[in-house]
Structure formats: C-alpha cells, structure tokens
N, C-alpha and C positions, 0 to 999 in steps of 0.2 A: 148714170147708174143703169146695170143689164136689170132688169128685173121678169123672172118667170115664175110660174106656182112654185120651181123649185128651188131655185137659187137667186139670191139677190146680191147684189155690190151697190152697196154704199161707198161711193169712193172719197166722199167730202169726208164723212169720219170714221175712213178705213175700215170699214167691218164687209163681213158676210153673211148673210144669211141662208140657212140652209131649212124649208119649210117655214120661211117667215120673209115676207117683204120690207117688214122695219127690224131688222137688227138693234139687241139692245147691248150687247159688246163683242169683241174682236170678231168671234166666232160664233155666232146664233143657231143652235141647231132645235129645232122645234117637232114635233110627233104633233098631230093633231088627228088621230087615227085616233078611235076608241077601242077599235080592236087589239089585243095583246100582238106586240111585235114588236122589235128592234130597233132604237134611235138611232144608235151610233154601233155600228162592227169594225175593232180592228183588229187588222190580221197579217202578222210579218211573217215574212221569209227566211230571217234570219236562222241563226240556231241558238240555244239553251243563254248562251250568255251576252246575247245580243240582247236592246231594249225595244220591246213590241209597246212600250209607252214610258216618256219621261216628261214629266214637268217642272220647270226651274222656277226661282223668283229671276228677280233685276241682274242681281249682281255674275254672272248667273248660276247659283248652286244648286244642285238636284236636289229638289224636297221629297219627288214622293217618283218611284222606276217601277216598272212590270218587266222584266228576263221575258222573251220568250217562251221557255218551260214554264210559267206561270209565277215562278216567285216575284213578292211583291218588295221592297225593299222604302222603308221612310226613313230619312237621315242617311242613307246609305245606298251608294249605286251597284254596290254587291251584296245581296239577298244572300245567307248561306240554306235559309229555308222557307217556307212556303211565306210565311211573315216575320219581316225583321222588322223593326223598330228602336233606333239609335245609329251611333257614328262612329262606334268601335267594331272592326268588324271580327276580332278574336271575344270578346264581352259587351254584347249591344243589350241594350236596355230590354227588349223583349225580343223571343222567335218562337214560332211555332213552325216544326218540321213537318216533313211527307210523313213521318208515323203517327203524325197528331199528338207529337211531346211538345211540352211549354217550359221555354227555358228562361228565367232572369239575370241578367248576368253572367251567359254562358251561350254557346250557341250548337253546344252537344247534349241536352238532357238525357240523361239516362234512365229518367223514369215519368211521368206523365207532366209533373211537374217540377221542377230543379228549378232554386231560386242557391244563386253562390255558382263558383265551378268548382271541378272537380281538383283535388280528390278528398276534399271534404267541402262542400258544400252546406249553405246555411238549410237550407231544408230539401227533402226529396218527396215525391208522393209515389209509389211503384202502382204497376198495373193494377194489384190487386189491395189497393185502397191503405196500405198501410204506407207510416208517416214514420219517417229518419230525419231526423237532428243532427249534423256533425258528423252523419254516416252517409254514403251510398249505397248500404242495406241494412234496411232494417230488419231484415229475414220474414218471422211470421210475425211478428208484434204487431198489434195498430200503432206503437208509437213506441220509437226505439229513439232512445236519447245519446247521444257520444258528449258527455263533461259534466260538469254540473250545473246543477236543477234547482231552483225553486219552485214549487206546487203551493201556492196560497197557505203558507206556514210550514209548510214540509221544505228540508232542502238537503241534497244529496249532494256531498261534496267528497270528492276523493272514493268512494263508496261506503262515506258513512252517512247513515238515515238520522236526520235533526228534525222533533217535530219543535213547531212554536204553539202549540196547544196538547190535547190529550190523542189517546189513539184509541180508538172502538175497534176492536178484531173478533164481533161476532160474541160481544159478553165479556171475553176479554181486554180489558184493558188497562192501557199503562198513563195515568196522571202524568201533567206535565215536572210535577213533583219526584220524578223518576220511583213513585209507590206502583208496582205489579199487582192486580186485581186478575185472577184465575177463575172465571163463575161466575164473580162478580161485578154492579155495574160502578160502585164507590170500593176501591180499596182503604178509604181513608188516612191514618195516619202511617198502619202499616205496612212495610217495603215490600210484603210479599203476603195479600188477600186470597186465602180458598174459600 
C-alpha cells in the first residue's frame, strides 16, 4: 500500500483514498479543512453534449449524466434542459429549462409550469400567475378552464351553469327549487320574489 497525507492505495481491497489513509469504499475522498473550499472539482474539455459526469449501476445503465453545458439528466443520458428526470426523452417525467420553466410530461413548457404537452395540456401556469386548464392561454383570468367543470356543487357542462344547491348573487337569489328571489333572501314558494 503507497500511503502519503494525500493519497492512499489500498490494494488488498481495491480502494483509494484521497485525504484519508483508510479508505472506506472504491473511491474515498475526504476534506478535513475546516475552512470553506472545494472536495472534489471537475472539469471537462469536452463540448455541450459530451458528459463532464456519468454514473452507471452494474448492468451498466446511466442513472444519473452532467453534459458539459451543465444540464443534468436522471434516467436519461440526453438532458433537453437544465433538469430532466425520466426516460422518454420527447415526455420525461419532469424538466426544468434555461428559462426556469417546469415541464411535466413535456419537455417544451410554455409557461412556468406545464404538466400534459401541448396543444392542450392538463394544466399551464403563465408568467403572470394565471392558471389554464385544457388551454395554453388563459389570457388575463387567474383561472381559465377549456371543458367541463365541477365547482363543489356548481358544474358547467357544454356552457350550461348547474348549481346542486342555491345561488346568493349579492341578495339576489335563486333556490335550488328554480324560485327567483329579486331583494330578497327566501323567495319562498313563489317563481319570481321582489
């Protein structure tokens, strides 16, 4: 075995250490500085779609790749953005692109968060905080819906409004008895309350 303050070999059970004279597996790299600084730096030569880091299991399939350009890629050795996660590389499970968009099932989001792809997509969230449904805009709404809806007893189908209870509209309302209350808050028996 070489052994120096820096580098050790263990050659009875294969290992290295690096900042450690007993290696506890393959690769031992240890920091014993208390000061803030650097374990481990690497640094490839490659370009953008070379791998500046891959780690396989056994058999041997890449679990977890760093490109070059920084993207990090798990289940997949082609990243299409800053973080991919999964093994379809047209619909992987998650990515987060260079614009800071978050895609589900997609690996183009077109708005902050995209879960479906396009061109209807199960949900979107645009820059400006509003929420689409079945749409890829939902313009100015906070929340634009594309089909139909159920609302906790309300449900919009085809664009007719069904409520499963009464409706309050400010004094206004209409029993689920289809009686019209105008002013008031009981129209009672009759179909149309001033």
């Amino acid at each position: 075995s070489l052994e120096t303050s820096l580098l050790s070999l263990d050659t009875a059970n294969s290992r290295v250490g690096i900042g450690t004279t007993t290696p506890s597996t393959t690769l031992d790299i240890r920091n014993t500085s208390t000061a803030p600084t650097n374990t481990l730096y690497i640094r490839s030569a490659g370009t953008s779609s070379q791998f500046a880091l891959r780690i396989a299991d056994s058999t041997p399939t890449d679990r977890l790749v760093v490109l070059d350009n920084g993207n990090v890629g798990i289940g997949t050795t082609i990243p299409y953005g800053l973080l991919q996660v999964g093994t379809a590389p047209t619909n992987p499970g998650l990515i987060v692109t260079t614009g800071n968009n978050v895609g589900i099932g997609t690996t183009r989001p077109v708005g902050l968060l995209q879960v479906g792809t396009s061109p209807t997509p199960g949900l979107i969230v645009t820059t400006a905080g509003n929420v689409g449904i079945g749409t890829t805009n939902p313009g100015a709404y906070k929340l634009y819906v594309a089909g139909d809806t159920y609302l906790g007893g309300v449900t919009v189908t085809n664009g007719t409004l069904a409520f499963g209870g009464d409706l309050d509209m400010k004094g206004n309302k209409i029993v689920n008895t289809s009686n019209i209350g105008i002013g008031v808050s009981s129209p009672g028996t009759a179909a149309l309350a001033v």
